[in-house]
N, C-alpha and C positions, 0 to 999 in steps of 0.2 A: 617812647614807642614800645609797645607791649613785643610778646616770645612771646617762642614756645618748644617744649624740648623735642629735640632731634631721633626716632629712634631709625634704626635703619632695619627692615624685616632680612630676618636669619633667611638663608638659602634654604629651603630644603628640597632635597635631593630625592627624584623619582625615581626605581628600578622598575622599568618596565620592558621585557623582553629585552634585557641585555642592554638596553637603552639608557642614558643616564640622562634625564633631563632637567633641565636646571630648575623651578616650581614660578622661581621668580621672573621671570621669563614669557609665563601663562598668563589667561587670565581665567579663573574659572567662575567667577563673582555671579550671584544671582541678581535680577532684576532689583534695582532698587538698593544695589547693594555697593558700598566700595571696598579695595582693595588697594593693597600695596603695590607701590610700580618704583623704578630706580631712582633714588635718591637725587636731588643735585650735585652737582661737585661742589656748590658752595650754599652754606645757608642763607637766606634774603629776606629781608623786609622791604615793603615801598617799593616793589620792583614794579616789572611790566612787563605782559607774555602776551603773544601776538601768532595766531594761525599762518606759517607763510602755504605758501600755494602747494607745496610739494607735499604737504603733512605735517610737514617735523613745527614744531614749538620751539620759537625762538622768545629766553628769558634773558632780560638784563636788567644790568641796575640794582638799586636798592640799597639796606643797606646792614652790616653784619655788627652786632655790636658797636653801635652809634655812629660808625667809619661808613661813608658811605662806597659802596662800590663801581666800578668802570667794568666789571668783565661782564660776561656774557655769556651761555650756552644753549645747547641743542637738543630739544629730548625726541628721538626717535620712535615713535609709537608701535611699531613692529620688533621692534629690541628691547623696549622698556628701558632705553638708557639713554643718560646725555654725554652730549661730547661741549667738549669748551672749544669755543668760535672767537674770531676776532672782539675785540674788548674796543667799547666806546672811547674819543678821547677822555672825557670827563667822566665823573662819580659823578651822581645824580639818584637822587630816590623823589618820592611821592612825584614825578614826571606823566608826560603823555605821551601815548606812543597812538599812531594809524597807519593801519597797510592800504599804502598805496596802490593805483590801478595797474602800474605797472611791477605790481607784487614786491615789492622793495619796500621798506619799514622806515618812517619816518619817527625821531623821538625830539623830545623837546622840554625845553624846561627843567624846572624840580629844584630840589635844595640841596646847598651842597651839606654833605652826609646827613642828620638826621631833623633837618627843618626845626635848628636851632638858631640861625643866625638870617645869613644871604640866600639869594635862590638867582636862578642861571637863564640867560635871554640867548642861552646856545641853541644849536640842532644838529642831529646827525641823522644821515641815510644809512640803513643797513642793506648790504646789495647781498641775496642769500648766492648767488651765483658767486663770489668773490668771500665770500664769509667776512665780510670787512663792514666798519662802520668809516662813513666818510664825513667831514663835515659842509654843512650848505649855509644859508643864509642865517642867520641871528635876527630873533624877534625884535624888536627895538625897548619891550617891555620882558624885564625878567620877572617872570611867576611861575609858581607851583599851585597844585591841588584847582588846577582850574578847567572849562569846560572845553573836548577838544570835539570835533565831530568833519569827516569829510566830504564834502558838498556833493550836488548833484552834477557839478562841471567835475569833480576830481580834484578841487584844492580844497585846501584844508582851512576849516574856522577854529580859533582858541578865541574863547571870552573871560576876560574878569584873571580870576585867581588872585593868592597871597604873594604879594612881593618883600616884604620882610617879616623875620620872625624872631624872636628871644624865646626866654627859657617858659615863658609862661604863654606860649605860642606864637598864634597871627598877630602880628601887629599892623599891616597895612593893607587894604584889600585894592586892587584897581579897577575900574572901568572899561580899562582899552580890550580893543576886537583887534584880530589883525586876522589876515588869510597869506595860505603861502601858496605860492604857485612853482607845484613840480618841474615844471616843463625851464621855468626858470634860476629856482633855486632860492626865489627871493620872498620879502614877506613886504603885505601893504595893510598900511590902514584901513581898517572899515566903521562903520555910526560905532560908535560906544554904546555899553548896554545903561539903563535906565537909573540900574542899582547895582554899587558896587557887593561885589559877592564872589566865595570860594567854597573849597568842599562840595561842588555841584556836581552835574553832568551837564553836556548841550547832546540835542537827540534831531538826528536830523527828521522829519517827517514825511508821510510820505509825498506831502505836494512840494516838497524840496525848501520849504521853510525852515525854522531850525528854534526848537522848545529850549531854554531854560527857564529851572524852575528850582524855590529855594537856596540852598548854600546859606554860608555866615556873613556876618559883617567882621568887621574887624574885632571889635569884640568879642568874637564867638555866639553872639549870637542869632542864632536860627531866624530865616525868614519864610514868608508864607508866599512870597509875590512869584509871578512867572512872566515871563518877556518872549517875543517872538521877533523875529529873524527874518529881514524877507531881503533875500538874496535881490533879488530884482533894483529895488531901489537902496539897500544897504542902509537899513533904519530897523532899530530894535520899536517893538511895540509896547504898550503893557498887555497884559493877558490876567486872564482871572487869575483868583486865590486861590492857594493849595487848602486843602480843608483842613492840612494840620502841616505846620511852620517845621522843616525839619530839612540837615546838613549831614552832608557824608553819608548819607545814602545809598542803595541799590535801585538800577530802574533800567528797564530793556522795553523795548520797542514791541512789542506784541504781533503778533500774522493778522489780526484783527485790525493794525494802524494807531490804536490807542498804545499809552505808555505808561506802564505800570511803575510806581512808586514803593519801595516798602522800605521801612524801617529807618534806621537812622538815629541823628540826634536832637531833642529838643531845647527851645532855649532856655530851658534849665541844664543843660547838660549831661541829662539821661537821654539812655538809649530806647528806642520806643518800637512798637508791634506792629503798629497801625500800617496800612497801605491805602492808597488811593488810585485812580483810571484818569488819565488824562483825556480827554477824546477831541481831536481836532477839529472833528465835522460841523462839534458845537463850539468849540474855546473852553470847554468846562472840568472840572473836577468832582469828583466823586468819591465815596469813603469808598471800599471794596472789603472782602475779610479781611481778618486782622491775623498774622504770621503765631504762634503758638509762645516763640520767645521772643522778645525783644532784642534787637542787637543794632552794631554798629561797627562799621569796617566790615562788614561780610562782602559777599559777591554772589551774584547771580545771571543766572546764564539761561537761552534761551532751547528746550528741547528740538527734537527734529517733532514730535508728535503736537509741540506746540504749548507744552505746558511751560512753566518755571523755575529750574534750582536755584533755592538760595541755600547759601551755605558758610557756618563758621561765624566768625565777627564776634565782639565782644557784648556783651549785658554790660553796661554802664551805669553807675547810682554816682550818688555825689559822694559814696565812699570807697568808691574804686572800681575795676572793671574785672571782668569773670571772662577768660576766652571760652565759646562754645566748639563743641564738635557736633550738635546736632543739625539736620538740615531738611527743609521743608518745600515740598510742592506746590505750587499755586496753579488752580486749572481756570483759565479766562471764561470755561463757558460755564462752570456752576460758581466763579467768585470766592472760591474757597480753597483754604490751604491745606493739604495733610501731611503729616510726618511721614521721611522716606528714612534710609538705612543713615546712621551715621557716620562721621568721618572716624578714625582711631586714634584722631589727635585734632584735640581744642587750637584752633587756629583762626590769626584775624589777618588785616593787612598780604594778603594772601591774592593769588589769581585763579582767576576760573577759566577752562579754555576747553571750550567745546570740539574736539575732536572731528576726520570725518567719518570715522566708523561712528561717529553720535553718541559715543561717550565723554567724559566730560576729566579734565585733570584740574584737581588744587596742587597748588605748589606753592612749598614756600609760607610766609607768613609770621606772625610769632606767640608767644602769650609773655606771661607777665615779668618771663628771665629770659628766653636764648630766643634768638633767630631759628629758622627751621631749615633743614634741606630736605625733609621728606615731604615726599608727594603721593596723593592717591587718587586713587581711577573709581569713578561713577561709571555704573554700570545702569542705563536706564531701565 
């Protein structure tokens, strides 16, 4: 798993009328611009950051130097700091996490420390009222890196994911769906998807059906195919072809209903530029522009104005990977991307969490030596 190094920004000190204010504290960032905000208290890879209702970003997981981690913290967006909260039972990294309706955080899955060996058919609730992680029902299949998405009733679907891995990765991909239902705690069977597959997303739609598309096989290699979800009768479909086969991706749901794909990796195991437009109303795919860099592990997050940050992720060749700090705009209504301000630190494996002032935090992540604990603020 790739780093990246840590630095943490110096305080500097404002005198203003007697006033001593702390700089780091502010935000003063131009449009398009980020800036430094408080560190973690711990560096993470593989983690998962989750909006709860109150504001504050709740992060856990992951994992620090190949160890995977159980703790957890707080980042307060009117402080620019975090506080350490109750810690999961388990370590757990590349997991899924969804906020639930009753604003409590469900997580699930992932590998124990760095998706070298086992992966985990646990679950925990996180109650932000009690700062605690509890545990609930256990999936009956353990996997990681797999599709998690919450329905239009409020329970939750996971599809597919890696359930074993060694030093040269995935070694086994599964099949199994399962749903879990809050109100009980418990998880049940649903149809199995069509094609075994991980490193995906599931994206629910808006007529409450539920999109995957691509992921790998157990071999790492990329697929092109996409399956649809229909709650009603609990049967996956097939669905057309992605116009280009590609795993570990970025893709967000659009205000338009279509669901943008970009980047990722192909099955050659480079990292690629290309994007494409899902659109439901037809079942079909589309090329759309193509991102400026190619990457993989990046994250992308949805504007309030309606465009798309993506941001960080690695350049991938067959001779190794490059983490970026560059980050790029997509606007759905011209199909094109542009360069916006960059990050100050090349970071992949990282989260993107859209704020509700509508700014945007990475946190976390790594390049090609340390884990990270700094984080920074997109300023739209």
């Amino acid at each position: 798993m790739k780093s990246q190094f840590s630095r943490k920004p110096a305080a500097t000190i404002i005198y203003i009328a007697a006033l001593v204010i702390a700089a780091s504290t502010l935000s003063f960032a131009a449009s398009g611009a980020w800036s430094p905000t408080g560190s973690m208290r711990s560096a993470r890879d593989g983690h998962i950051a989750a909006l709860l209702p109150s504001g504050t970003v709740l992060v856990a997981g992951g994992t620090n130097n190949g160890v995977g981690l159980s703790s957890a913290e707080l980042y307060n967006p009117a402080a620019g700091t975090w506080a350490s909260t109750g810690s999961m039972s388990a370590a757990r990294s590349h997991f899924r996490a969804v906020l639930l309706s009753n604003g409590s955080v469900l997580v699930m899955g992932g590998c124990v420390n760095d998706c070298l060996s086992s992966t985990l058919n646990s679950a925990e609730v996180y109650n932000p009222a009690s700062g605690s992680f509890s545990a609930t029902g256990s999936m009956s299949q353990a996997r990681a890196e797999f599709g998690a998405t919450i329905l239009a009733d409020g329970t939750v679907l996971v599809a597919g994911g890696c359930t074993k891995y060694d030093l040269n990765g995935c070694t086994s991909v599964t099949t199994k769906v399962e749903i879990y239902n809050p109100a009980s705690g418990t998880w049940k069977a649903t149809g199995a998807l069509r094609a075994a597959r991980h490193a995906m997303t599931a994206t629910l739609l808006p007529s409450g059906k539920v999109l995957v598309a691509g992921g790998a096989t157990a071999a790492s290699d990329a697929l092109n195919s996409s399956e649809i979800y229909n709650p009603a009768t609990k049967v996956w479909t097939l669905g057309a072809k992605m116009v280009t086969a590609r795993s570990d991706y970025a893709s967000i749901l659009l205000g338009t209903g279509k669901v943008l794909f970009a980047g990722g990796e192909n099955i050659n195991g480079v990292s690629i530029s290309k994007a494409e437009l899902y659109n439901p109303s037809g079942g079909t795919f589309t090329a759309t522009g193509s991102m400026a860099a190619s990457r993989v592990e990046h994250t992308a997050v949805l504007l309030a104005n309606g465009n798309v940050l993506v941001s960080g992720g690695n350049k991938q060749t067959i001779n190794g990977q490059t983490p970026l700090a560059s980050a790029e705009l997509y606007n759905p209504a011209s199909g094109t991307w542009s360069a916006t301000g960059s990050l100050s630190h090349a970071r992949a494996g990282h989260t993107s969490t859209v704020l509700h002032s509508g700014k945007v935090i990475d946190a976390g992540g790594s390049n090609a030596i340390d884990e990270l604990s700094s984080v920074e603020i997109y300023t739209p």
